[in-house]
DSSP file (Angstrom, degrees, kcal/mol; ACC not computed):
  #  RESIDUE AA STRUCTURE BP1 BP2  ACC     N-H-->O    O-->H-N    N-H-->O    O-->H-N    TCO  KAPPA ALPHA  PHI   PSI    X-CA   Y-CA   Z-CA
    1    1 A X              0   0    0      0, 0.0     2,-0.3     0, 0.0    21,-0.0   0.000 360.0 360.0 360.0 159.7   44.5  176.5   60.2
    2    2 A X        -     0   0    0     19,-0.0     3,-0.2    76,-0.0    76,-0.2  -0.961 360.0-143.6-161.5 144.2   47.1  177.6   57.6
    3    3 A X     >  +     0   0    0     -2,-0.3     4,-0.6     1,-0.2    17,-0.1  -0.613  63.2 119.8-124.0  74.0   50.3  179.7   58.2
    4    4 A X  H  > S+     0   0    0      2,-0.1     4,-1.2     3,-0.1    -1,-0.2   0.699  72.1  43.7 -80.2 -37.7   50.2  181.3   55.5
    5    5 A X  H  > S+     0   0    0     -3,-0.2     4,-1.0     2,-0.2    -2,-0.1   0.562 112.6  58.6 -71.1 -35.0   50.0  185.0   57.1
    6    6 A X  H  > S+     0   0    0      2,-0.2     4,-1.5     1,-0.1    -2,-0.1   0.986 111.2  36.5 -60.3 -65.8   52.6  183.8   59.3
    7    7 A X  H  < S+     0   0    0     -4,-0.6     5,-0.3     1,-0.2     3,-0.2   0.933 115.4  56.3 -49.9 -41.2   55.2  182.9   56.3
    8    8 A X  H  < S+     0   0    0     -4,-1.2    -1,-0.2     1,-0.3    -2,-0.2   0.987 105.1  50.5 -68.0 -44.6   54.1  186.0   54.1
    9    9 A X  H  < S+     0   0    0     -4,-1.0    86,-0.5     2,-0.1    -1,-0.3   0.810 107.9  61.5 -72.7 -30.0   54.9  188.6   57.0
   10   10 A X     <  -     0   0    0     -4,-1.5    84,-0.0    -3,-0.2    86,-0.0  -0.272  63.0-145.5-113.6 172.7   58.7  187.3   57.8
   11   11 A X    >   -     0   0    0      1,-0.2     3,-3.2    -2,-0.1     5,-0.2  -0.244  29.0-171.6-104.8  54.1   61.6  186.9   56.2
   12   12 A X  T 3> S+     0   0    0     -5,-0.3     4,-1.1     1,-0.3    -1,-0.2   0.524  80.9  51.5 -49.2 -16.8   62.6  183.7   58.0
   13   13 A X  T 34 S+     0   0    0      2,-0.1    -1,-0.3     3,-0.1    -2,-0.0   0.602 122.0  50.4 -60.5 -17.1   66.5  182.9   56.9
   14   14 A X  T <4 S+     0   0    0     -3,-3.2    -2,-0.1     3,-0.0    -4,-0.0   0.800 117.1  30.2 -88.3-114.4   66.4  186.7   58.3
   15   15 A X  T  4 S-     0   0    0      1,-0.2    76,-0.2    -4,-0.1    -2,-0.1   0.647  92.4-133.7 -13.3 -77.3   64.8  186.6   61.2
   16   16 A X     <  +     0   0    0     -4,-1.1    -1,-0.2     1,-0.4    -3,-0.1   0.142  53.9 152.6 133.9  18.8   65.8  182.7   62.6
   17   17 A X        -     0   0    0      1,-0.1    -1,-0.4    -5,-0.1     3,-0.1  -0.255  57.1 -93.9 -56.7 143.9   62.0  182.3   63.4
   18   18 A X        -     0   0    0      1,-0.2     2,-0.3    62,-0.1    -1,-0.1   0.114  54.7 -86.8 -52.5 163.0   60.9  178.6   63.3
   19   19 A X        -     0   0    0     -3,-0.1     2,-0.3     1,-0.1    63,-0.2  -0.761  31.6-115.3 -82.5 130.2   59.3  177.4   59.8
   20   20 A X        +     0   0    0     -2,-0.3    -1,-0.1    -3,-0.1    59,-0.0  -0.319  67.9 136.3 -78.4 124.7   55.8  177.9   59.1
   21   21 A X        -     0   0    0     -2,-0.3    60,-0.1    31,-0.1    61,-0.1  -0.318  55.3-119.7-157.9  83.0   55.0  173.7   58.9
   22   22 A X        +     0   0    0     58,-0.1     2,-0.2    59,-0.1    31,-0.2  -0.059  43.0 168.1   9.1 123.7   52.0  172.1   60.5
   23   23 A X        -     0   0    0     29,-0.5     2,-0.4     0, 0.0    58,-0.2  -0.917  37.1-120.3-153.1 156.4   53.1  169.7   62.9
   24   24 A X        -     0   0    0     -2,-0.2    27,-0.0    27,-0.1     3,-0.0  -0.667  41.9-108.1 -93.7 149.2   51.3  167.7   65.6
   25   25 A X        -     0   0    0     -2,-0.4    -1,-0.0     1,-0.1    57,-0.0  -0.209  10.4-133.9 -70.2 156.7   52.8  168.4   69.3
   26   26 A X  S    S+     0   0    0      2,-0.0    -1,-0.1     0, 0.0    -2,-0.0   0.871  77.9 106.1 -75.6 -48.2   54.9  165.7   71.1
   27   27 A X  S    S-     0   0    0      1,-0.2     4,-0.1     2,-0.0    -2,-0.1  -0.227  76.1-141.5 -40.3 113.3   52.8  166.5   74.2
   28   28 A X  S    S+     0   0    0      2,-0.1     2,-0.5     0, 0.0    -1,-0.2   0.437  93.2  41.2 -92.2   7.0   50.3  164.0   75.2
   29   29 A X  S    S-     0   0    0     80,-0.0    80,-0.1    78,-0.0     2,-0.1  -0.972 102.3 -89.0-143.4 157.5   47.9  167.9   76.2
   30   30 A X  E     -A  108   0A   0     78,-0.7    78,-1.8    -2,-0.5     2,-0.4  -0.379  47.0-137.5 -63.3 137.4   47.8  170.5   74.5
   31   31 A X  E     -A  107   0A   0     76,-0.2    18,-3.4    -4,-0.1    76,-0.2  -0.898  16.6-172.2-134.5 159.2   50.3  173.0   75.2
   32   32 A X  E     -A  106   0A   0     74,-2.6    74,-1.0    -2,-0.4     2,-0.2  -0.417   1.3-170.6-110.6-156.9   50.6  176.8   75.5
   33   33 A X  E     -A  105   0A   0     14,-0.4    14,-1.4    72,-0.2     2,-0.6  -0.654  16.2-139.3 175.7 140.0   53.4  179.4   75.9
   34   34 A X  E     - B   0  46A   0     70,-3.7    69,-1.5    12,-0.2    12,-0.2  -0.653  15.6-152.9-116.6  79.9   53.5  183.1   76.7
   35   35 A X  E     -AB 102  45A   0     10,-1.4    10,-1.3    -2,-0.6     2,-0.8  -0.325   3.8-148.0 -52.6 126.7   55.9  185.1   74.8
   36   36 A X  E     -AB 101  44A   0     65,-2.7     2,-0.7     8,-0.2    65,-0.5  -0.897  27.7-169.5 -72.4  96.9   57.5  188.7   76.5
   37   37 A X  E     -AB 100  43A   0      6,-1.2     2,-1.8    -2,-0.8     6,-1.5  -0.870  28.3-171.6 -89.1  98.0   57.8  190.4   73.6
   38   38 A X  E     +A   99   0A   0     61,-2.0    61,-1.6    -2,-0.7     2,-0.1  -0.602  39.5 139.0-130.5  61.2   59.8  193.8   73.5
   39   39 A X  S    S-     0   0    0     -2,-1.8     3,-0.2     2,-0.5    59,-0.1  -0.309  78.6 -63.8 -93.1-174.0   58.8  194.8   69.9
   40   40 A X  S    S+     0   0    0     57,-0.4     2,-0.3     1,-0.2    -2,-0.1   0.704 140.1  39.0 -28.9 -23.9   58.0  198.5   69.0
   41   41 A X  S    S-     0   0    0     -4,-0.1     2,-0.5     2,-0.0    -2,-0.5  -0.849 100.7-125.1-144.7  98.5   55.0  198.3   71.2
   42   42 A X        +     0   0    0     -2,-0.3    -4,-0.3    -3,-0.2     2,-0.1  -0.371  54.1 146.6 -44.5  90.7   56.1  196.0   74.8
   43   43 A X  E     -B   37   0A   0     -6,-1.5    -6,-1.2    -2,-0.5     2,-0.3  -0.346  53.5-105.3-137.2-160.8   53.3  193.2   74.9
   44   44 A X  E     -BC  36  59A   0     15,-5.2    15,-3.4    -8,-0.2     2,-0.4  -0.855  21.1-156.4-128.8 145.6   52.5  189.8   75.8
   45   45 A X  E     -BC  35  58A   0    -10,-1.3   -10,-1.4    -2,-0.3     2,-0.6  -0.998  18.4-167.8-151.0 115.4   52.0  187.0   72.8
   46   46 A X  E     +BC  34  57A   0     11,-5.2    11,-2.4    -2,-0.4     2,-0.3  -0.920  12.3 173.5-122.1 137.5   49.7  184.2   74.3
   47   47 A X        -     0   0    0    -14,-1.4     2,-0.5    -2,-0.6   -14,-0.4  -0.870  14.5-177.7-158.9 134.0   49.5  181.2   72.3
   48   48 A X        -     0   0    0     -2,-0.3     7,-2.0     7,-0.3     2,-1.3  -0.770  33.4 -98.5-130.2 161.6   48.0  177.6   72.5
   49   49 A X  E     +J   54   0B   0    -18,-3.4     2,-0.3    -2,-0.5     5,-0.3  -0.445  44.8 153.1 -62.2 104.9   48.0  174.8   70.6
   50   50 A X  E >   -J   53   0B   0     -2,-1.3     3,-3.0     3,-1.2    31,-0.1  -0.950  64.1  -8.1-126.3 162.6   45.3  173.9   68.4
   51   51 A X  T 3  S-     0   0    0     -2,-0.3    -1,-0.1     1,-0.3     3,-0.1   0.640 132.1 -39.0  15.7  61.8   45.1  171.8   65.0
   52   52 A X  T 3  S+     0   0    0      1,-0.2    29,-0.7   -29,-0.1   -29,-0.5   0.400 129.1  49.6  76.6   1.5   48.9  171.3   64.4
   53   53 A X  E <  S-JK  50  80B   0     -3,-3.0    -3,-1.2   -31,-0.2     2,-0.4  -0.852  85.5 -83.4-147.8-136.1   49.8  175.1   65.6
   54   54 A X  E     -JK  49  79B   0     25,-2.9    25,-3.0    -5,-0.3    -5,-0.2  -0.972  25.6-148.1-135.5 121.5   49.6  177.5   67.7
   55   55 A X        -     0   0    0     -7,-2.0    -7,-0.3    -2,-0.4     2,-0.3  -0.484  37.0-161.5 -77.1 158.0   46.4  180.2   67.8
   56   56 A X        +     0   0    0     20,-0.4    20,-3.5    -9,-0.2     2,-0.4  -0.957  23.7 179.4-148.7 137.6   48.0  183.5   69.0
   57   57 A X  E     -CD  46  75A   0    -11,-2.4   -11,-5.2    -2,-0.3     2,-0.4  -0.987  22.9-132.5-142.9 169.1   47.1  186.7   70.4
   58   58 A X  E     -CD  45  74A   0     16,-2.5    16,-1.5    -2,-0.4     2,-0.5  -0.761  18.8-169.5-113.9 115.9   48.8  189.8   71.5
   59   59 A X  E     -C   44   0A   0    -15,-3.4   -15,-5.2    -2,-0.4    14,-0.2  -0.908  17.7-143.4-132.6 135.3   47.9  190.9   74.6
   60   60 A X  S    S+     0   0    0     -2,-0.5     2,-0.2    12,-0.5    -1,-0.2   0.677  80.7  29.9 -62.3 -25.9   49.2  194.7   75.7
   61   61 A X  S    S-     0   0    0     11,-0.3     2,-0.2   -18,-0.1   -17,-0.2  -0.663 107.1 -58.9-140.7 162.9   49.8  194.0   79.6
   62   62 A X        -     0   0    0     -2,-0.2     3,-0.1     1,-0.1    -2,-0.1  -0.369  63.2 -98.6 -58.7 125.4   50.7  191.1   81.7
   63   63 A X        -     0   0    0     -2,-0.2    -1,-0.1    -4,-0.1    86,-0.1  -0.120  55.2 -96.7 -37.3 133.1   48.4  188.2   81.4
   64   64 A X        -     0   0    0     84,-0.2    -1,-0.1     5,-0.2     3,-0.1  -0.188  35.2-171.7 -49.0 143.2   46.1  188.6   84.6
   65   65 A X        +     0   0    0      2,-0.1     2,-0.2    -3,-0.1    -1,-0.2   0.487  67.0  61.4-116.9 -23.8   47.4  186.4   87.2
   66   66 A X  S    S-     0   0    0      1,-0.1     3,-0.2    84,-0.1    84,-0.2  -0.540  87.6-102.6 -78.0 145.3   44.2  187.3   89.4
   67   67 A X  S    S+     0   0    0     -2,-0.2     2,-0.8     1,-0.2    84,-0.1  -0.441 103.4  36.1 -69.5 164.5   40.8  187.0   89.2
   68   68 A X  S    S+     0   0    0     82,-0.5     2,-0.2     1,-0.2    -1,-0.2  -0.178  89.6 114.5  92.2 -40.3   38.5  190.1   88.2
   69   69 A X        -     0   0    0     -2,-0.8    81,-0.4    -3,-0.2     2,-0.3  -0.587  47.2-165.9 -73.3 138.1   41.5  191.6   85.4
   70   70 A X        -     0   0    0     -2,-0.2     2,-0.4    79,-0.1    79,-0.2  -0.723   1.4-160.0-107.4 145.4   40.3  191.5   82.2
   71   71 A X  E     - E   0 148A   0     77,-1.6    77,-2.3    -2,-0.3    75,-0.0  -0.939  18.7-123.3-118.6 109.1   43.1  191.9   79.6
   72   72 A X  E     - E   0 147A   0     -2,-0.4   -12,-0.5    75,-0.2     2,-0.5  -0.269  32.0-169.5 -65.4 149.2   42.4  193.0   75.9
   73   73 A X  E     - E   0 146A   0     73,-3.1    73,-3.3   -14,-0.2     2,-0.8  -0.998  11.8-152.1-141.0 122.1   43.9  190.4   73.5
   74   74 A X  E     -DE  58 145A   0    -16,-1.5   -16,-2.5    -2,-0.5    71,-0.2  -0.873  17.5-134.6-108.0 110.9   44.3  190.8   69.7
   75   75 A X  E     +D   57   0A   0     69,-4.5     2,-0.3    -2,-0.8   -18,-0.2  -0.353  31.4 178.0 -69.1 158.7   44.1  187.7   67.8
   76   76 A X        -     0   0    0    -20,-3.5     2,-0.5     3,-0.0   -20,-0.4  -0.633  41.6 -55.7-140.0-164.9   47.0  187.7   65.1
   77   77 A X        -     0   0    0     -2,-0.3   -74,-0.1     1,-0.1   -20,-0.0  -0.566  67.7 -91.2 -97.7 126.2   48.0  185.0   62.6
   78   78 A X        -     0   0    0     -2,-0.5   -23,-0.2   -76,-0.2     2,-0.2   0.011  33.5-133.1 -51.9 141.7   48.8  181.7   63.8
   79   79 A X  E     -K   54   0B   0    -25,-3.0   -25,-2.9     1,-0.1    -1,-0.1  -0.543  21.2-110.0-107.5 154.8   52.0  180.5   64.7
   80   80 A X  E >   -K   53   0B   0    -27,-0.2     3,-3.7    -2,-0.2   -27,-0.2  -0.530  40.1-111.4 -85.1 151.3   53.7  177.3   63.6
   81   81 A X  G >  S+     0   0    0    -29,-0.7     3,-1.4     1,-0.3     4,-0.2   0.669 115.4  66.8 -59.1 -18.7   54.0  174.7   67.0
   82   82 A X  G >  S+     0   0    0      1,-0.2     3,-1.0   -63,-0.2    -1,-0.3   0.685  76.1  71.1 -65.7 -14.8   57.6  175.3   66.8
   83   83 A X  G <  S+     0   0    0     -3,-3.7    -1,-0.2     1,-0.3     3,-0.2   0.433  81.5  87.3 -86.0   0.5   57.6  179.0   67.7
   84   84 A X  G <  S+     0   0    0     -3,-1.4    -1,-0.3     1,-0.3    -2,-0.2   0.770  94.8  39.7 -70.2 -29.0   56.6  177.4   71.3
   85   85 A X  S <  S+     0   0    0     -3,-1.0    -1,-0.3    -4,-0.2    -2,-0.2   0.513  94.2 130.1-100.8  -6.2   60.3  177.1   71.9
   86   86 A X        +     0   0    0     -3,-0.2     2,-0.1    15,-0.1   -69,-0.0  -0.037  19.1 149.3 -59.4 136.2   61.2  180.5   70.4
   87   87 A X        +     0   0    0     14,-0.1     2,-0.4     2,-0.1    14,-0.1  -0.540  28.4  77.2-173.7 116.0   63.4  182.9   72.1
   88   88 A X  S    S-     0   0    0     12,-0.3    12,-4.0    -2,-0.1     2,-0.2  -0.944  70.8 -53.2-179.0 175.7   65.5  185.2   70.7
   89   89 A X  B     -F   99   0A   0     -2,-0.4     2,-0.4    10,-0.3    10,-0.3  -0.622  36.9-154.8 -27.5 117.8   66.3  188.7   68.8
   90   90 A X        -     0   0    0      8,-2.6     3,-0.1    -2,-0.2   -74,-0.1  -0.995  31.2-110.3-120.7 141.1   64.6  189.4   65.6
   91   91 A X    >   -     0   0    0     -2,-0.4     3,-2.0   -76,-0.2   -76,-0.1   0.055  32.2 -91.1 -69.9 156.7   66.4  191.6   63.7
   92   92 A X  T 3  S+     0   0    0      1,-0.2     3,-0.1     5,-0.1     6,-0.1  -0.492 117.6  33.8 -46.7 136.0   65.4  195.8   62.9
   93   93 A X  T 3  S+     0   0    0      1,-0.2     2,-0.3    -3,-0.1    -1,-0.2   0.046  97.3 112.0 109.8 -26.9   63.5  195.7   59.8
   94   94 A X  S X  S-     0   0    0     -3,-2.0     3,-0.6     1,-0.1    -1,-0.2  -0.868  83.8 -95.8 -75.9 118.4   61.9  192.5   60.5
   95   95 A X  T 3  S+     0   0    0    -86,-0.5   -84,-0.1    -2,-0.3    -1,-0.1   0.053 119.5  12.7 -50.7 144.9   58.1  192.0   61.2
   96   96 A X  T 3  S-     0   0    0      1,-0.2     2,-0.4    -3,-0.0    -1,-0.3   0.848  86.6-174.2  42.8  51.8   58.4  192.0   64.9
   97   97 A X    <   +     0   0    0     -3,-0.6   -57,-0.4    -6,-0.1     2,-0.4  -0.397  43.8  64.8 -85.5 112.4   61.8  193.3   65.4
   98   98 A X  S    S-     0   0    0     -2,-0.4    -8,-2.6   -59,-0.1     2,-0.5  -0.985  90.3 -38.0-177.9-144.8   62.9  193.3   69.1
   99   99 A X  E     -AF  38  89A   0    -61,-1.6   -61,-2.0    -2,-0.4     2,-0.4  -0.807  42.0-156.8-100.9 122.1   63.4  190.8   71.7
  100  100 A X  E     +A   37   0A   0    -12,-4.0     2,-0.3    -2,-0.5   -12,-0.3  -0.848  19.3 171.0 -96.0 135.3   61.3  187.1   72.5
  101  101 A X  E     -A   36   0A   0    -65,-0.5   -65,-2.7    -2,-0.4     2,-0.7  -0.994  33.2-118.0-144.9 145.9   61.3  185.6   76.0
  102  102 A X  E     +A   35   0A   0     -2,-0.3   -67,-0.2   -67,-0.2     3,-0.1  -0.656  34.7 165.9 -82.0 122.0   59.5  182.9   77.3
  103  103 A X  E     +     0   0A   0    -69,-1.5     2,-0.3    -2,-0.7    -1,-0.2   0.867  64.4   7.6 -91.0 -31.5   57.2  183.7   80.3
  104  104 A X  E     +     0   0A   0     -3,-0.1   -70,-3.7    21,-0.1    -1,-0.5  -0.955  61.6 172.5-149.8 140.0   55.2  181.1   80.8
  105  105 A X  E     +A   33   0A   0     -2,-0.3     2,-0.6   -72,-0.3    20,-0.4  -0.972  22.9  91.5-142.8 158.8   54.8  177.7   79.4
  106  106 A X  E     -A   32   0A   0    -74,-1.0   -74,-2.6    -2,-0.2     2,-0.4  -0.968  55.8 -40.8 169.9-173.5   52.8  174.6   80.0
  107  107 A X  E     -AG  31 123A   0     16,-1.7    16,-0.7    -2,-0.6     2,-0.4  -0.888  37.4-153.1-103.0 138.0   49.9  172.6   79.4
  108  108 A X  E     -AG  30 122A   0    -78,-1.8     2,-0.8    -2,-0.4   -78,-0.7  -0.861  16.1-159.5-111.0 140.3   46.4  173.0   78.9
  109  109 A X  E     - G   0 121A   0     12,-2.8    12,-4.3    -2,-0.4     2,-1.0  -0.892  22.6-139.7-118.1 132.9   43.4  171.6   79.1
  110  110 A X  E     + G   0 120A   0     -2,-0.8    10,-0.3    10,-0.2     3,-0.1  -0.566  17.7 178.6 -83.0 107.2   40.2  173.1   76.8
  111  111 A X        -     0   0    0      8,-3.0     2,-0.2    -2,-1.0     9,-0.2   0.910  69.6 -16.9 -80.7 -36.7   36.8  173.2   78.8
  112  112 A X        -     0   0    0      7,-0.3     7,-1.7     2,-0.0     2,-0.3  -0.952  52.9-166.5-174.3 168.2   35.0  174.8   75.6
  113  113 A X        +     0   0    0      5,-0.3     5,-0.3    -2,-0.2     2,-0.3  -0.929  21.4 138.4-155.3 156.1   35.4  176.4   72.6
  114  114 A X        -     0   0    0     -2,-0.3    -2,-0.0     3,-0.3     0, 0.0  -0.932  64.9 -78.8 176.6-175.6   33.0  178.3   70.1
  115  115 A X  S    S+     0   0    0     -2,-0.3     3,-0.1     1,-0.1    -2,-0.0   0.481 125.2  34.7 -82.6   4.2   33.2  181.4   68.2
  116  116 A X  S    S+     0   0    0      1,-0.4    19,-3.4    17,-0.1     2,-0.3   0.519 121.2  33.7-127.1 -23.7   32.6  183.8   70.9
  117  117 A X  E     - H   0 134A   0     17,-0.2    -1,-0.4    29,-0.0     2,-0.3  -0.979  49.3-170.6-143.2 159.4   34.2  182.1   73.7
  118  118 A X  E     - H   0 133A   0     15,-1.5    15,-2.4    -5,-0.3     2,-0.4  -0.938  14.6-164.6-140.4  96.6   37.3  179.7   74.8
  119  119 A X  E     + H   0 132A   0     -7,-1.7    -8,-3.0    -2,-0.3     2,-0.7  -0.839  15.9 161.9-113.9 129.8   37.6  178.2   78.1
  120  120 A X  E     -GH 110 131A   0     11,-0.6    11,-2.0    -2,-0.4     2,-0.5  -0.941  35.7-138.1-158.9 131.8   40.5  176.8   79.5
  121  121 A X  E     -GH 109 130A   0    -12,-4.3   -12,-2.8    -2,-0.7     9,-0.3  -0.750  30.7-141.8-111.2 117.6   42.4  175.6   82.5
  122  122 A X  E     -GH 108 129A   0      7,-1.6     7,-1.7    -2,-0.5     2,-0.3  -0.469  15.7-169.6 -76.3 156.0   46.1  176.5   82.5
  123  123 A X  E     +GH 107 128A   0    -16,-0.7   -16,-1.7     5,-0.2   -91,-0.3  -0.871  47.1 129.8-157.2  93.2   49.2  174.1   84.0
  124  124 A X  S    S-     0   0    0      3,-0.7   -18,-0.1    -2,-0.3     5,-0.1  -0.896  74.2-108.5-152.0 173.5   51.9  176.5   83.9
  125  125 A X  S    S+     0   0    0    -20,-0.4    -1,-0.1    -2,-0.3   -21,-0.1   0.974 123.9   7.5 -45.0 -72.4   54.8  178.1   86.1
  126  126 A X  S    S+     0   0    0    -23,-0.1     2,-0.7    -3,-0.1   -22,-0.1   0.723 123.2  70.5-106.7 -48.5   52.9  181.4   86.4
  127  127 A X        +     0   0    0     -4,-0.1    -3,-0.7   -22,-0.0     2,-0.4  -0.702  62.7 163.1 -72.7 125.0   49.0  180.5   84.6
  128  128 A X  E     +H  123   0A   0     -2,-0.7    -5,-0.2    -5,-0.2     2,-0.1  -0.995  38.6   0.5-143.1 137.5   47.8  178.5   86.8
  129  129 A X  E    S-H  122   0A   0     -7,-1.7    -7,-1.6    -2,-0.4     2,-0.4  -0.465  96.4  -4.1 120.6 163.5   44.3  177.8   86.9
  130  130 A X  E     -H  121   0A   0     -9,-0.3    21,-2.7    -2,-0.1    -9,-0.2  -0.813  55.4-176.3 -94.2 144.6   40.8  178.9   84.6
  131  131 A X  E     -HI 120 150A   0    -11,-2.0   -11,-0.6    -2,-0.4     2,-0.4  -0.353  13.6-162.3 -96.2 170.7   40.8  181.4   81.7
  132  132 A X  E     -HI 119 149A   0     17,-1.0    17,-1.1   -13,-0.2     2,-0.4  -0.908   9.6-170.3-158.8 134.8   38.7  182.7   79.7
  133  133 A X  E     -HI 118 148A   0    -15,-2.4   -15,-1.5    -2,-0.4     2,-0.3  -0.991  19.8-172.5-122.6 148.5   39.0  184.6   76.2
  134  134 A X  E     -HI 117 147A   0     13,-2.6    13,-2.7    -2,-0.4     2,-0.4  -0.961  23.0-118.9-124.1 151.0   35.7  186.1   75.5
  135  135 A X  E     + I   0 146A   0    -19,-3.4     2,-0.3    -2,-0.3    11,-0.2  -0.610  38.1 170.8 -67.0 120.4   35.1  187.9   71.8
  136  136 A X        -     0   0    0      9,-2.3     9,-0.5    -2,-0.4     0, 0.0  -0.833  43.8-125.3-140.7-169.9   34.2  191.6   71.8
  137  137 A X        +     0   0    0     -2,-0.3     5,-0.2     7,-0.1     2,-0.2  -0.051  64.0 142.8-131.0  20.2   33.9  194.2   69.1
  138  138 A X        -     0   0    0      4,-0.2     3,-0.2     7,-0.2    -2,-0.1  -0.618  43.0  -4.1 -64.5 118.6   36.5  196.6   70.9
  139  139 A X  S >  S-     0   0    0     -2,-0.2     3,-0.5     1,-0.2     6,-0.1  -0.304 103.4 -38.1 122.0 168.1   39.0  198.7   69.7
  140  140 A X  T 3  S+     0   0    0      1,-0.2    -1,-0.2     2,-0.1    -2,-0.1   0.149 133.6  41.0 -66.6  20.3   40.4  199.5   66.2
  141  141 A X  T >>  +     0   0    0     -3,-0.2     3,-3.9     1,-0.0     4,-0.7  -0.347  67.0 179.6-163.6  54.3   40.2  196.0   64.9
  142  142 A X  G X4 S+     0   0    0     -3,-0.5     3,-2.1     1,-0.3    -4,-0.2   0.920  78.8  63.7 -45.6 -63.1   36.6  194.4   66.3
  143  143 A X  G 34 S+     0   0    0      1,-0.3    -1,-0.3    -6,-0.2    -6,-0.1   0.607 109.7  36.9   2.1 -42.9   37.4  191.1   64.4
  144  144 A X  G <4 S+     0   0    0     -3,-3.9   -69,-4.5    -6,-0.1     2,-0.6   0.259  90.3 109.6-127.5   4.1   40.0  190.6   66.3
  145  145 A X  E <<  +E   74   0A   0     -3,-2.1    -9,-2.3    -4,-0.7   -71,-0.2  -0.793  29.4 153.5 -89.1 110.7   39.4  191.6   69.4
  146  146 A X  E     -EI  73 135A   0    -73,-3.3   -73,-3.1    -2,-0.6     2,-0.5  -0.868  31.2-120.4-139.5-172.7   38.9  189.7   72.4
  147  147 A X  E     -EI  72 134A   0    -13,-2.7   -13,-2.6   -75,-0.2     2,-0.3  -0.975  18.8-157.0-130.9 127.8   39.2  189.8   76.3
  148  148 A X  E     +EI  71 133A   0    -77,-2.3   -77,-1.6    -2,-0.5     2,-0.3  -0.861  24.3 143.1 -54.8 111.7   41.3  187.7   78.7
  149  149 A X  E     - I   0 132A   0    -17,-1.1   -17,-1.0    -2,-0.3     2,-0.3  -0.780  41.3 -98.1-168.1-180.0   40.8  187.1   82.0
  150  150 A X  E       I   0 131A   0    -81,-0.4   -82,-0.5    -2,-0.3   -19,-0.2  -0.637 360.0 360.0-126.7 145.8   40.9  184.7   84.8
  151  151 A X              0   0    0    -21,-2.7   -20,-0.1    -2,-0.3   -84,-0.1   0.219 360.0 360.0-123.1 360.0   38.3  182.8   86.2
């Protein structure tokens, strides 16, 4: 993993976004966090910890709390483990200029992993439960595209 696309997109003395730095979590599990995000386009920013950050995708609607909604999720560039704590303003002019709030946070445990799928039992406030992100070829960005959903 590298946050390298993380550093190039911000201005961080700008911004006051954590420093992209590898670091391994204090947390004896793996942990996630679910950003409310109220940039240009209102969404959801789901991110868990793997190999010293945090994998992230951008998901358009509120994370399914139910079984049977599927939620589209757009992977983005990984975020440093610090951004777990993040909440704040980032200024107009800034990549991702709006407002961060934490919605959900917690721990996870990873049932499987592969290039097509991720399975994973949330310990959160509001995720509670198994997930699933599955890879699909949807959307203006197939690469990057996967679907969320509940289990």
């Amino acid at each position: 993993m590298s946050l390298k696309k993380y550093k190039k997109k911000r201005k961080l003395k700008e911004s006051k976004e954590p420093k992209a730095k590898l670091k391994k979590s204090k947390s004896k599990n793996p942990i996630f966090v679910v950003h409310d995000h109220h940039a240009s386009h209102h969404h959801y920013d789901l991110r868990l910890e793997m190999n010293k950050a945090l994998k992230s995708w951008a998901v358009p609607k509120k994370p399914p709390l139910k079984k049977g909604i599927k939620r589209l999720a757009i992977q983005v560039e990984d975020h440093p483990l610090d951004y777990a704590d993040f909440e704040g303003t980032i200024p107009e002019g800034q990549y991702g200029a709006g407002k961060v709030k934490i919605w959900d946070k917690g721990i996870y445990e990873l049932k499987s992993k592969d290039k097509k799928k991720i399975e994973i039992k949330f310990k959160g406030k509001k995720l509670k439960g198994n997930y699933v992100l599955v890879k699909t070829n949807y959307g203006n960005k197939p690469e990057k595209s996967w679907l969320f959903m509940k289990v």
